[in-house]
C-alpha positions in Angstrom: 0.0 0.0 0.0 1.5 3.5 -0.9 0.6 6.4 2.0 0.6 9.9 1.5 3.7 11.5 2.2 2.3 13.8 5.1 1.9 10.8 6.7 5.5 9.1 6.4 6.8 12.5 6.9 5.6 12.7 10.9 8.3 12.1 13.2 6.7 10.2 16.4 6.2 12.4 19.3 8.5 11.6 21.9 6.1 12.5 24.7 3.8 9.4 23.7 6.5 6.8 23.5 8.2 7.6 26.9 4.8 7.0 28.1 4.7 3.9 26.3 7.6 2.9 28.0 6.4 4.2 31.3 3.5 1.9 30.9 5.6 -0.7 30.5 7.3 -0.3 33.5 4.0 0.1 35.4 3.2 -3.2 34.4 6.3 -4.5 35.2 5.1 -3.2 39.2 7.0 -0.4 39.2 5.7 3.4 40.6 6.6 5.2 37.7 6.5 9.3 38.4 4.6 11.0 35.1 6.3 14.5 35.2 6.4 14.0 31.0 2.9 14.8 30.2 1.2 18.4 30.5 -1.9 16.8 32.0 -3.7 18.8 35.2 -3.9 16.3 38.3 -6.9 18.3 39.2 -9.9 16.9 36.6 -12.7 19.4 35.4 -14.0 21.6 38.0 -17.2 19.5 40.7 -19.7 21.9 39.2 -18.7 20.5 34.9 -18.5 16.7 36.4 -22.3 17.6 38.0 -23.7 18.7 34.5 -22.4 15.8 33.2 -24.1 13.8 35.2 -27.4 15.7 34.3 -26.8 15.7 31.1 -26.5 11.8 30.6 -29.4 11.1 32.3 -31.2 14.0 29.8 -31.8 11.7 27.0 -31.1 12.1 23.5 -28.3 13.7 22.2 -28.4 15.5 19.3 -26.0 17.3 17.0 -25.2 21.0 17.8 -24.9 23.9 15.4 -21.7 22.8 13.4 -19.4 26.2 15.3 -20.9 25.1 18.6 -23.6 25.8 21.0 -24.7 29.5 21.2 -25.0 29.4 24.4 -21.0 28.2 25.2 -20.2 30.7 22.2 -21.4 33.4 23.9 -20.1 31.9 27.4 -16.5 31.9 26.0 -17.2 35.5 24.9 -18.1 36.7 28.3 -15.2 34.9 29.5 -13.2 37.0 28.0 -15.1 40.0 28.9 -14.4 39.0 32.8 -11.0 38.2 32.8 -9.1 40.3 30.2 -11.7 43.3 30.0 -12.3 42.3 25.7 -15.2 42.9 24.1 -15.7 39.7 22.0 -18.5 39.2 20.0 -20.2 35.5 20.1 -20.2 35.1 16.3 -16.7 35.3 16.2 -16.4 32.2 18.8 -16.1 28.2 17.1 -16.2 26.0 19.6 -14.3 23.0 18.5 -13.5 19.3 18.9 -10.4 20.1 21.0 -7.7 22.7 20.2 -6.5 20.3 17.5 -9.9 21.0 15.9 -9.2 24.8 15.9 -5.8 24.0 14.2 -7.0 21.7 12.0 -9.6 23.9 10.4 -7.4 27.4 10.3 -4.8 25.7 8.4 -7.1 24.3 6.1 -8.8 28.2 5.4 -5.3 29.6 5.4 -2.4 27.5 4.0 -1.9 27.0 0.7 1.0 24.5 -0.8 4.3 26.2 -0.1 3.2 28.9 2.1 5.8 30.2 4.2 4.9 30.3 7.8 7.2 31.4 10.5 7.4 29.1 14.2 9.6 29.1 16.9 12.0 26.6 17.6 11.3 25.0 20.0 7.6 25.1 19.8 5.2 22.1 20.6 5.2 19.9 17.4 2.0 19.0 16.5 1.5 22.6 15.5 3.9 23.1 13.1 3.0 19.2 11.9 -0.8 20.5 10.7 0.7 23.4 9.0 3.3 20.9 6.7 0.2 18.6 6.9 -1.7 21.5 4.4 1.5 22.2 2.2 3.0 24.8 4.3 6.5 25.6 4.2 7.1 25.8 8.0 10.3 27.6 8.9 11.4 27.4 12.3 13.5 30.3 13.9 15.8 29.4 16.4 14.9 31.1 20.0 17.5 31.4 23.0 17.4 32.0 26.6 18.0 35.4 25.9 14.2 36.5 23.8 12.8 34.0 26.7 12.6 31.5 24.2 10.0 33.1 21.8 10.2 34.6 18.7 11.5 38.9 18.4 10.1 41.4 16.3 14.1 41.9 14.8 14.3 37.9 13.8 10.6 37.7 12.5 11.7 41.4 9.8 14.9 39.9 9.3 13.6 36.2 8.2 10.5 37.7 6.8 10.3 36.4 2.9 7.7 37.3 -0.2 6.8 33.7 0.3 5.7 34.4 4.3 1.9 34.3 4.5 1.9 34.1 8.2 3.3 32.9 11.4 2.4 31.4 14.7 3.1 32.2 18.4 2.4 30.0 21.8 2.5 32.4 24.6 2.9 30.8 27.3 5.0 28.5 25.3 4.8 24.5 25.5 7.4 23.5 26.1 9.1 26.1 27.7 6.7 27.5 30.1 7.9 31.1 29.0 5.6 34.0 27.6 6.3 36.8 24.2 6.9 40.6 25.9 3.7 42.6 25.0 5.3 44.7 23.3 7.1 42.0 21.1 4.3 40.4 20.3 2.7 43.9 19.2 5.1 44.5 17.0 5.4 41.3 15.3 1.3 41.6 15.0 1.8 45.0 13.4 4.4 44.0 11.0 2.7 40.9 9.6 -0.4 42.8 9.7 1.1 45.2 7.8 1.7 42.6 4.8 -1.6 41.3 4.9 -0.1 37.9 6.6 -2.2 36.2 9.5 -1.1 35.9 12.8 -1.8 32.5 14.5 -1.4 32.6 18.4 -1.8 29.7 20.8 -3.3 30.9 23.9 -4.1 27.4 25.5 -1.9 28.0 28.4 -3.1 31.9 28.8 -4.9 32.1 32.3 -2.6 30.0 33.7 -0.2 33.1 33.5 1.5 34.9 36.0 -0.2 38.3 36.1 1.3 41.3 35.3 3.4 43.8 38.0 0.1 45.6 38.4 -1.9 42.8 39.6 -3.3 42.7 36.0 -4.3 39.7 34.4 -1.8 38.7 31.6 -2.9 39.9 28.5 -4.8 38.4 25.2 -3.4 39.1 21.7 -6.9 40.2 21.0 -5.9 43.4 23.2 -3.4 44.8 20.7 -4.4 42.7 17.3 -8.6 42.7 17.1 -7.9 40.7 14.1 -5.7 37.9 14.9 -6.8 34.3 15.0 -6.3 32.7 18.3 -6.7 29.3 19.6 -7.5 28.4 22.9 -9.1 24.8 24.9 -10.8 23.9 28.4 -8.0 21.3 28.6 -5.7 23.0 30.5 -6.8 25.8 32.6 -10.1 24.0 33.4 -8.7 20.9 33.4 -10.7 18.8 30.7 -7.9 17.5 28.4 -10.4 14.1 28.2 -12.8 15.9 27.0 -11.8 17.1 24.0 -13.3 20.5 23.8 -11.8 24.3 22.4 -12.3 27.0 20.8 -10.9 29.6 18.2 -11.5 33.6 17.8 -11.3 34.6 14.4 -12.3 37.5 12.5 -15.9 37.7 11.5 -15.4 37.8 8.0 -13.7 34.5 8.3 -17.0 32.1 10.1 -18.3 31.7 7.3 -15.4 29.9 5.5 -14.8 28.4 8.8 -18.6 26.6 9.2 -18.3 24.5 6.1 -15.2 22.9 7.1 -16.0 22.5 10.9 -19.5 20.6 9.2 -17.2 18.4 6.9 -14.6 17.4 9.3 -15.8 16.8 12.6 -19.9 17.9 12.5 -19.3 19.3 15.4 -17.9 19.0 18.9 -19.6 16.8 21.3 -22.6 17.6 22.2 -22.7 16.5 26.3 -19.1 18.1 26.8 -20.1 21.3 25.2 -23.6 21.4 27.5 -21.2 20.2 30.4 -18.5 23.1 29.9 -21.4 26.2 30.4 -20.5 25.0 34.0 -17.2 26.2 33.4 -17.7 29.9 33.4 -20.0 30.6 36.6 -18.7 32.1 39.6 -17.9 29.1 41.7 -15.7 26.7 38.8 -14.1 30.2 38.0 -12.8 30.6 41.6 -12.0 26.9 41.9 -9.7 27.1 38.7 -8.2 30.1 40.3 -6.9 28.3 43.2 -5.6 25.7 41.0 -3.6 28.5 39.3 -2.3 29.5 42.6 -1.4 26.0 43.0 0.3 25.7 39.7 2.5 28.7 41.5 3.3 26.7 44.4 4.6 23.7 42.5 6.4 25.8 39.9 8.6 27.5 42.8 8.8 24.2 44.7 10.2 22.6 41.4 12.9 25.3 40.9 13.7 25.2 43.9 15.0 21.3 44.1 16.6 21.7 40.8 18.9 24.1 41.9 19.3 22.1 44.9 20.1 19.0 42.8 21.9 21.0 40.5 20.2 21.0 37.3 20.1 24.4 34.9 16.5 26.0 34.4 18.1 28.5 31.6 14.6 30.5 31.7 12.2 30.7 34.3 8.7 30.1 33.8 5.6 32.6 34.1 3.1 30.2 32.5 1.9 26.8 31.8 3.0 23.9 33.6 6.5 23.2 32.3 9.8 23.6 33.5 12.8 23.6 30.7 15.3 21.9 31.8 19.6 22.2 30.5 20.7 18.9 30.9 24.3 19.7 29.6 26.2 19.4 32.6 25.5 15.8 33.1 27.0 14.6 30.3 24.5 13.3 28.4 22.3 14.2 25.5 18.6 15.0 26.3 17.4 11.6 24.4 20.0 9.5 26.8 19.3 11.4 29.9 15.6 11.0 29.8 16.1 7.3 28.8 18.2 6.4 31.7 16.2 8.1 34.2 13.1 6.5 33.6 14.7 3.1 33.1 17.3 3.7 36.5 14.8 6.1 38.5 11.4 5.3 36.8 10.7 9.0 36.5 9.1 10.4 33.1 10.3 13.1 31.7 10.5 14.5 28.1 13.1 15.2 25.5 13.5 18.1 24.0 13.9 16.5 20.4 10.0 16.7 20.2 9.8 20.6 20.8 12.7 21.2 17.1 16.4 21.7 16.7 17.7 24.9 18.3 19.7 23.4 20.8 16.9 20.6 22.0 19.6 17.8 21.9 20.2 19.3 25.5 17.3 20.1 26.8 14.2 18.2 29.0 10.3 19.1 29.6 9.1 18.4 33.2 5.4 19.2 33.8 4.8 20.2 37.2 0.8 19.0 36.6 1.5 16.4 39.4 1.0 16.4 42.9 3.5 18.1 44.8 4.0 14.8 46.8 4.6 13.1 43.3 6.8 16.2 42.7 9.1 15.8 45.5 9.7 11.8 45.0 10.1 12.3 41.3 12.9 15.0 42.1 14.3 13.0 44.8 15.0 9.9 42.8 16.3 12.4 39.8 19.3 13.8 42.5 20.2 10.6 43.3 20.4 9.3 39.9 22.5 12.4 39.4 24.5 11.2 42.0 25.6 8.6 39.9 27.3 10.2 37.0 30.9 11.4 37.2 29.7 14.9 36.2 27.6 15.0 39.7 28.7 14.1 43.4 26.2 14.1 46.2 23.3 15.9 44.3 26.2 18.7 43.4 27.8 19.6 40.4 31.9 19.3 40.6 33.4 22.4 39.3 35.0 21.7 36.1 
């Protein structure tokens, strides 16, 4: 049989075979710590799992409206509204089968075969894999510790092409944890904006931001670029990654190239998880995410904390998400080896950074801090110790070279 050459050109996602191989391990009777998957510990908030219950004893089932309930449309719009002080208008809200779905049907209205579209490297992969899935030229710009890992206005000009129809930003970033300056990613709106190029930006990971030095809430693209397509899911920040529910903002001219696809693809997203997620948005599940945030918080400067201790390099501090990016250079191994061996020696998960692109990812380790902080704790404790172990490390403490 002869497969499309989208298909053959997919590298595996690392992510999903180190869980393979934790599995493996599980059944093998080992306690295997997961800090490899960007998963919250938490579940949906009680008041979604009650409508859920009430809605599978309702009955039937039918299909919704093909971009999604009006009533979670306009939901999602208030949302907004509340926590970034945006005026969105419903219309303008698709509520999809998962973010994937959001992806998967802006790339098909946008991307043309060999469109240019700028990423950052690194960047989570199954982004950049539906853009080259639709013909697009992806090019990846390498990031550094230094523009916190995201793209900057002066590399997106300089590496801008005739070819470039547009270009996509995660802020926060998977895997990185790190989110674009407001006023870079203003710029970098303005100038593709400028040249008639969409601007893609991943805002799954958005309100679980730090806030701003004012007590302000971090900030939505939408703020500075009305116009910009953004992507966003109830997997993270409420918790639902099972669930398989998002949602994209576009512009309104766009819905109606957007409705025929959603209807050919998918229908529409599931019907009990979008009647479920209205729960989401009232007071109560708000304020319950909230402290979940705040306990994101506490993990993230618990984790920091013992890898200094044990005497691994965090090049970047996080201010979003859930992950912690690791420099695994000082131990002497490559990222691929080191997350290898510590599962197999200390039957702790962790990522490599090979999934995320090139720029210096052969050195470089995800760790999701979505686990419980006692889970947190072991993990890291078993991690020093296997540190402990390699002629690079002595006691939990690097040797001075």
């Amino acid at each position: 049989m002869k497969y499309a050459k989208r298909a053959l050109a997919i590298e595996p996602f690392f992510v999903m075979e180190v869980g393979k191989r934790a599995a493996a391990l599980e059944a093998a009777g080992h306690h295997v710590i997961k800090l490899n998957i960007g998963e919250p510990d938490f579940g949906a908030p009680p008041a979604v799992l009650e409508a859920m219950q009430a809605v599978a004893r309702g009955g039937q089932l039918p299909y919704t409206a093909a971009l999604g309930l009006p009533a979670l449309r306009e939901a999602i719009a208030g949302f907004y509204q509340r926590a970034h002080g945006l005026s969105v208008d419903p219309e303008r809200v698709i509520v999809t089968a998962g973010a994937s779905a959001a992806l998967l049907l802006l790339t098909a209205a946008l991307v043309d075969p060999g469109d240019e579209v700028i990423v950052g490297d690194p960047s989570y992969p199954c982004n950049r894999h539906f853009l080259t899935g639709f013909g697009a030229d992806v090019r990846l710009l390498p990031t550094t510790p230094a523009s916190r890992f995201q793209l900057g206005s002066a590399e997106v000009k300089r590496h801008w092409t005739d070819r470039t129809r547009g270009l996509m930003i995660a802020t926060p970033s998977n895997p990185t944890g790190t989110s674009i300056l407001p006023a870079e990613l203003a710029e970098i709106c303005a100038f593709a904006r400028e040249r008639d190029a969409w601007r893609l930006v991943d805002e799954i990971y958005l309100n679980l931001s730090d806030d701003a030095a004012d007590g302000t809430p971090a900030q939505s693209v939408l703020a500075v670029d009305p116009d910009a397509l953004v992507i966003n899911s109830f997997s993270k920040y409420f918790g639902m990654t099972g669930w398989r529910l998002g949602w994209c903002v576009v512009p309104q001219e766009m819905v109606p190239v957007m409705e025929p696809l959603a209807q050919n693809y998918y229908i529409c997203a599931s019907t009990p998880a979008q009647m479920a997620a209205l729960a989401c948005f009232t007071p109560e599940s708000i304020a319950v995410c909230e402290a979940r945030r705040a306990e994101f918080g506490r993990r993230r400067a618990f984790v920091l904390q013992k890898l200094a201790e044990i005497g691994l390099d965090v090049p970047v501090p996080p201010d979003g998400a859930f992950y912690v990016y690791i420099d695994v250079t000082r131990t002497g191994l490559d990222a691929m080896e080191f997350c290898a061996r510590v599962l197999d020696e200390a039957h702790v998960a962790l990522t490599p950074g090979k999934d995320f692109g090139s720029a210096g990812t052969s050195h470089t380790v995800r760790l999701s801090y979505a686990n419980s902080m006692e889970e947190l704790g072991e993990g890291l404790e078993r991690v020093g110790r296997f540190l402990a172990t390699l002629p690079a490390f002595q006691g939990g403490t690097q040797i001075p070279a």
